[in-house]
N, C-alpha and C positions, 0 to 999 in steps of 0.2 A: 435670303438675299435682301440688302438696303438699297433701294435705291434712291438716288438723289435725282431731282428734277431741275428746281430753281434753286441756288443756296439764295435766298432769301426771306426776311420774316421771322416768326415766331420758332424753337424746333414743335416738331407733330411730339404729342405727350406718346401716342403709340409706336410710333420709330423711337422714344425715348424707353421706352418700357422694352423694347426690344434687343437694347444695350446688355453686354455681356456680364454688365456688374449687377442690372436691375434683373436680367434672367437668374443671377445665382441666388440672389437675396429670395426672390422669388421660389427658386426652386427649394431652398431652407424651409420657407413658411410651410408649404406644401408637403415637403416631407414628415414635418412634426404630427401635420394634423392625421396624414395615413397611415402614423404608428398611434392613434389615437389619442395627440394631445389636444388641450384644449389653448387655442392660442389669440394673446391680447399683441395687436401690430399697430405701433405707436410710430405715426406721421408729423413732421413739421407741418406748421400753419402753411405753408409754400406748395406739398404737393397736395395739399387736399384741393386748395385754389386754383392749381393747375388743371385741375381732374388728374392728374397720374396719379393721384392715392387710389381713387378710385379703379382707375384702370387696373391696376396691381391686384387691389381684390379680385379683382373679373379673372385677370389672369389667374389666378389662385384657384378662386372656384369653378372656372370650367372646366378643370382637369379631376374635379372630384366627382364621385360616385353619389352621391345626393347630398345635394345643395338647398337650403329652405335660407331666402334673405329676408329678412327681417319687412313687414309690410311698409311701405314710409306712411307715414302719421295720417289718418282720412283717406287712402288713396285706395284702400286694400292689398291685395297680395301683387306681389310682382311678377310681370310674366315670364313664364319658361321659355328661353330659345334654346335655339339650335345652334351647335360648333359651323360655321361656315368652313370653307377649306379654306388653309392658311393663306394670304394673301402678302405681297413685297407690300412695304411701308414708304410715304413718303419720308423723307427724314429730317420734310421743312415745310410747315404750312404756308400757304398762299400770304403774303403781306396784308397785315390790315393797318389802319392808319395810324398805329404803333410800331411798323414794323420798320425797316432799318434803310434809311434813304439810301440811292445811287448805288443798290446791288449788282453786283455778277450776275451773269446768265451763267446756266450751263447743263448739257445734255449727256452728261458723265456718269456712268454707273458704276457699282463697285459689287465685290461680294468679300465682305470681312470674312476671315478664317478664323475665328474666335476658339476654335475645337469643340463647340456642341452643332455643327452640322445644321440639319432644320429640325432643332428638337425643340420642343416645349418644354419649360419648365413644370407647367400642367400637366405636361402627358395628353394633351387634349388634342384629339384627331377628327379631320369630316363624318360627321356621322353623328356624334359623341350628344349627350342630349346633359343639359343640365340648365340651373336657372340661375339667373343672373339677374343685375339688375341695373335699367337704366342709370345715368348719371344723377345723382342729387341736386335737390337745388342748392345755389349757391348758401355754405352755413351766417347760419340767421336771417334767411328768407322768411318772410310770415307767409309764404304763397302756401295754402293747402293745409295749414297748420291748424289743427282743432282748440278748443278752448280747455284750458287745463286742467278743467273736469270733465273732460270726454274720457270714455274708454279706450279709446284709441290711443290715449297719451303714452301705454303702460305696454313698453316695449316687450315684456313676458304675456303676455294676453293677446295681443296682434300674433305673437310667434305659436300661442297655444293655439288658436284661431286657425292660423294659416295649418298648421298641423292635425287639425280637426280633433282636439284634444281637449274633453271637457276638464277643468280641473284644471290643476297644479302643474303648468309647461315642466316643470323637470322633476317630478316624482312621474310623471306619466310616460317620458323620454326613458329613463332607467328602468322602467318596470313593462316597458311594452312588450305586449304577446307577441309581435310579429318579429322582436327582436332587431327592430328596422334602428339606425343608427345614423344620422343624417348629421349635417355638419349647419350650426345654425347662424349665418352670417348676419351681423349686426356692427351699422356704419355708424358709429356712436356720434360722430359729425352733424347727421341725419337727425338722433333721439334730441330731444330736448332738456333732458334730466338724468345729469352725469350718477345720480345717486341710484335711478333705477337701474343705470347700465351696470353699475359697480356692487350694486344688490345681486343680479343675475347674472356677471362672474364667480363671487363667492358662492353663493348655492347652488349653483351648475358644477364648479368643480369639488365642493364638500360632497355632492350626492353622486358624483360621478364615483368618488373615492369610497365611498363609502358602500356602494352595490359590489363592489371587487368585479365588476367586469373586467374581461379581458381586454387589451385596447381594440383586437378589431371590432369589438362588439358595443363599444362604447361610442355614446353621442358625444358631439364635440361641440366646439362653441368659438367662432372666430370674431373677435370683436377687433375691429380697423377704428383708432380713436388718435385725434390730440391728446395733448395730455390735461388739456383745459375739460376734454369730454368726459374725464374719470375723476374720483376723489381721491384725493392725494394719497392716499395710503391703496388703494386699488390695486398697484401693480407689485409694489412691497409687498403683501403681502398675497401675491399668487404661491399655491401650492407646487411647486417643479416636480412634484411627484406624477401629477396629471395634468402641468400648465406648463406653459413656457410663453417666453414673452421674445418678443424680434422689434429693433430700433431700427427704422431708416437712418442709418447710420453709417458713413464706411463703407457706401453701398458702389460708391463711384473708384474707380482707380484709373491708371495712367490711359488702360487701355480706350478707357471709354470715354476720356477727353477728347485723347489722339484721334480717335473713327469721327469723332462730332468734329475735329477740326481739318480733320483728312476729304470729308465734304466740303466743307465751308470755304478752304482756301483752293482757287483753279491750281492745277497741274503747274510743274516748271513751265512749260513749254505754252503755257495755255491751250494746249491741244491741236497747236499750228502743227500741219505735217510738214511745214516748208520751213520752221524753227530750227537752228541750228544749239542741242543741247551741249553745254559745257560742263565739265567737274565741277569749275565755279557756281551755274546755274545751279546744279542739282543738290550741292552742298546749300546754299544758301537758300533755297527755298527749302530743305529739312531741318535747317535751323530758324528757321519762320515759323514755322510749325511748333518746332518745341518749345520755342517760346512764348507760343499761342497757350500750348500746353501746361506747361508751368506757370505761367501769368493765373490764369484762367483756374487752373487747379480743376476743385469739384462741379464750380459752377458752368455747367453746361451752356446754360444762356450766355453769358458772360464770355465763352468762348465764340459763339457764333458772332455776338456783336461785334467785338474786339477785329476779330478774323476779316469784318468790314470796313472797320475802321482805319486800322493800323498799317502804316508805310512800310514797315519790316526795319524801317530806323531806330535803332536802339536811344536814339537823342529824343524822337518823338513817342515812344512807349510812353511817358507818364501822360503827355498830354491827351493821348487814345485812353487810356485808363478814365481818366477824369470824364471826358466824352461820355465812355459808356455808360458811367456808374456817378455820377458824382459824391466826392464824398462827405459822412455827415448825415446822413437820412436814418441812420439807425444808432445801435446801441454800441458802445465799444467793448469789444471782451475783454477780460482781465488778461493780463498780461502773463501772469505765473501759473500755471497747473501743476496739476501731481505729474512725476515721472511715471511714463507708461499711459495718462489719458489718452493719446490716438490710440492706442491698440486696444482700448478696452471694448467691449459688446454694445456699450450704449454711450451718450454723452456726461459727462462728472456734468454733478449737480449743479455747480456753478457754469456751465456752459448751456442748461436748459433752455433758458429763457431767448439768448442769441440762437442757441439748433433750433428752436422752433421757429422763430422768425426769421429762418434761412440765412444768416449771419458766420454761422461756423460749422465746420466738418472735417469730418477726419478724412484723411486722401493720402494715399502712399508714406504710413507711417508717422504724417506731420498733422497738426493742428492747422487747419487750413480758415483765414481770417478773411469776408468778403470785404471787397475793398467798399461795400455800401454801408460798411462797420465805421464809427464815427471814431475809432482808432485810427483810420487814414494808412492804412500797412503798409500800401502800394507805393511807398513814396521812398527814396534814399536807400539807405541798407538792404531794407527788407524786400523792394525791386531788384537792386546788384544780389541778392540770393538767388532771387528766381533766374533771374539770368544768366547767372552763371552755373547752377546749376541743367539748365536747357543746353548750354553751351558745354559743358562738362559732359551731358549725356552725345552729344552729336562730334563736338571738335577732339576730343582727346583719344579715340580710336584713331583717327584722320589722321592726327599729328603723331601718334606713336608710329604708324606707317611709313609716314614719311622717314621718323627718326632709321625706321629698319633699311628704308630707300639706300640711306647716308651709309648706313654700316654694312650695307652688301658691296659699295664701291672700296671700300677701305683697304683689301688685298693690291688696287690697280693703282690705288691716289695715293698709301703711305710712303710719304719720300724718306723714311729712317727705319720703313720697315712696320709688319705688323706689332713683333716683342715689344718695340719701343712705346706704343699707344697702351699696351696692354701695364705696361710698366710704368708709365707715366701718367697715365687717366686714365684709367680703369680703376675705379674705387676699390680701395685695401679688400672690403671686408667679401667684396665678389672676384677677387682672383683664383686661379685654380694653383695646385702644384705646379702643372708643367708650362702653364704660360702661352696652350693652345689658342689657335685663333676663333674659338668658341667663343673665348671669352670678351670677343670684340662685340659680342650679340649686346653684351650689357651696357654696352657705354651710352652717357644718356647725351641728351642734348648741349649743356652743358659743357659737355667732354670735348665732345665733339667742335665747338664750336671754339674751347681752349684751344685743342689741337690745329685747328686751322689760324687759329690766330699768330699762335708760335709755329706755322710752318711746316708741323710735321704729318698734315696732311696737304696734298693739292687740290685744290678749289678753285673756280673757275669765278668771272665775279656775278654772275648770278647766280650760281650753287650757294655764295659766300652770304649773296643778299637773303636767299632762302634759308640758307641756315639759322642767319641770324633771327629775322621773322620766326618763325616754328621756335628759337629756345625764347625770345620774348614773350610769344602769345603761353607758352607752357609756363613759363615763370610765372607769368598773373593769374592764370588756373591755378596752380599749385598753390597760389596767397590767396585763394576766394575771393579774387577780381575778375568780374567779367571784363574783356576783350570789348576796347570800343570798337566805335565803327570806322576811323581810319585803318587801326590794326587788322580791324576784320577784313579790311580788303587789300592789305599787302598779305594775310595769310593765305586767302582763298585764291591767291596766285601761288603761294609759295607750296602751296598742296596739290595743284599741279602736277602731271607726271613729270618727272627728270629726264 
């Protein structure tokens, strides 16, 4: 269970970790490593800075069966906790003096139904013992950092060390008496020398391979890295035989917008019990929403901001945009990728440099561009997409309803009879043989609104006016125009019950 306290501020990195996209991504790493692979987990610059890189390990390794983390440089071994019992999450830290003027209050709680219940992606339950390790210091701290010829530099020798392992960390790991198999977490963020971390992936997984262990019996090796922490050829060339590699990538989708913005924006009603709710009201505040949704895409932050900022006026969305993010502070993406990049496992080469500095992602199938990209996406076209897409996902159910509303009266309103609607607007290519009154289901809007024009249905002049609304608002759907906001509000009368 989530619960929301204040929507205001920063979101909590651990109510974000707690997110249905970041539990699966999670549960993937997890899995690889308890069929004994050895796995490299490659972070944008963004969430390491956040600490949610870091969290994500935590999550990971507390659900494993022996955990050994890597000592940080001078400080020695890290200490062993305890699984606490799982505790609700705030799903928004306290405001600091970055955080988002003239917020909402609210004492609202919620319980997503996500369909994993109160499960851990870990597997990690009260009781459960393993070691973990505090948060890092921020990367490129000199705080506690030894001098480059200390021993301590040499991230296989801290790890031989901590394993009480005289000798050779991974001839000593494959060849142990006790047959003990431990999982050796290293926050390559943390090491200082991408070359020794990318020396002690290759020979970890050559000697892994080469003892023919079985996987349960096999040491593994979890390295959480930029990609600035590795040499470039590092991940290329992992063995898939006993490696695998996991990209925070692709890790967010609709759902997990939707919850960060299902918080963030109060109720229709503001939760007055003396509120009078309308269709109106409740349509239009779920069309706020997805529009938060779609605007906002993968960026999490960017939805909470927004969700503060923004009137619900579809005239004022760019200027809320701008507000949140100004644009111009980063890099612009290229414009053309390969067909098929969002759905790949990691990001194309040419989008590295942008995913790593939180610039680009992939989210429900699209290449998703932040509007902090000096491409400026958010502006003209490419906002009337999101929008009308928000509006396609929430109005075009609403309006087919209504269309059904119009064709359930048709047996009581046709003054020439139902044959004649059926024979005269009902499109050729969905007539039946016999000309039943089935086939009035199909008449679209459209038809509908011919047949009233020419008479041969009866309409009242607000049915007439509704009609007309509902085939206008359908007609600019159907061309990938979003619905302004005068249209918007002769539809969300015309959607109304009859």
């Amino acid at each position: 269970m989530t619960r929301l306290i204040r929507p205001v501020g920063a979101l909590s990195p651990e109510a974000v970790l707690d997110l249905p996209g970041a539990r699966r991504h999670c549960a993937r790493v997890s899995a690889d490593l308890r069929t004994g692979m050895t796995c490299v987990w490659l972070f944008p610059d963004v969430e390491v800075e956040s600490a949610r890189a870091d969290l994500a390990v935590e999550t990971v390794a507390h659900g494993l069966d022996d955990v050994v983390d890597a000592p940080v440089e001078g400080r020695g071994a890290r200490p062993a906790l305890r699984a606490a019992q799982p505790e609700a999450h705030d799903l928004w830290s306290p405001p600091g003096s970055g955080g988002a003027a003239g917020g909402r209050t609210s004492e609202a709680s919620f319980d997503v139904d996500d369909g994993f219940g109160d499960w851990s992606p870990s597997g990690a339950r009260a009781g459960d013992v393993f070691r973990a390790a505090p948060r890092p210091p921020a990367p490129g701290s000199a705080v506690g950092v030894p001098a480059l010829d200390s021993p301590d530099t040499d991230v296989t020798a801290r790890l031989a060390r901590s394993l009480g392992i005289d000798g050779d960390l991974v001839s000593g790991l494959v060849a142990a008496p006790d047959g003990r198999a431990p999982v050796l977490v290293v926050r390559a963020w943390s090491e200082g020398d991408p070359r020794a971390v990318s020396r002690l992936i290759r020979r970890f997984q050559a000697a892994v391979k080469e003892s023919g262990l079985k996987p349960d019996r096999r040491p593994r090796l979890l390295v959480a890295s930029r990609t600035q922490d590795l040499e470039a050829d590092a991940v290329g060339l992992l063995d898939t035989t006993v490696s695998r590699t996991h990209w925070w990538w692709s890790v967010w989708s609709h759902l997990d917008t939707a919850t960060v913005v299902a918080a963030a924006v109060p109720q229709a009603n503001g939760g007055r019990a003396g509120d009078h709710m309308t269709p109106g009201k409740f349509i239009r505040h779920a069309l706020h929403c997805e529009t938060l949704v779609q605007s906002a895409g993968p960026d999490l932050g960017l939805a909470v901001r927004l969700a503060e900022v923004w009137n619900g006026s579809l005239k004022d969305l760019p200027d809320a945009l701008r507000e949140c993010c100004p644009v111009g502070v980063g890099q612009a993406v290229q414009e053309r990728l390969a067909a098929g990049a969002a759905y790949a496992p990691l990001p194309a080469h040419d989008l590295r440099e942008a995913w790593s500095a939180g610039l680009v992602d992939s989210w429900e199938g699209q290449i998703r561009r932040s509007p902090h990209s000096g491409a400026e996406p958010y502006r003209g076209p490419e906002l009337d997409k999101l929008v009308w897409q928000a509006q396609n996902r929430v109005l075009l159910p609403l309006i087919d309803d209504a269309r059904l509303g119009f064709v359930e009266m048709l047996p009581r309103i046709a003054t020439r009879g139902t044959a004649r609607l059926v024979e005269c607007y009902v499109r050729q290519s969905l007539r039946s043989a016999n000309g039943s009154a089935s086939d009035l289901t199909s008449m679209e809007l459209g038809e509908l609104y011919d047949a009233a024009v020419h008479r041969d249905i009866a309409l009242t002049d607000d049915q007439f006016r509704r009609l007309r609304t509902l085939r206008r608002a359908r007609n600019k759907l159907a061309h990938r125009t979003p619905v302004d906001d005068t249209l918007l509000r002769d539809l969300l009368d015309a959607l109304s019950p009859l």
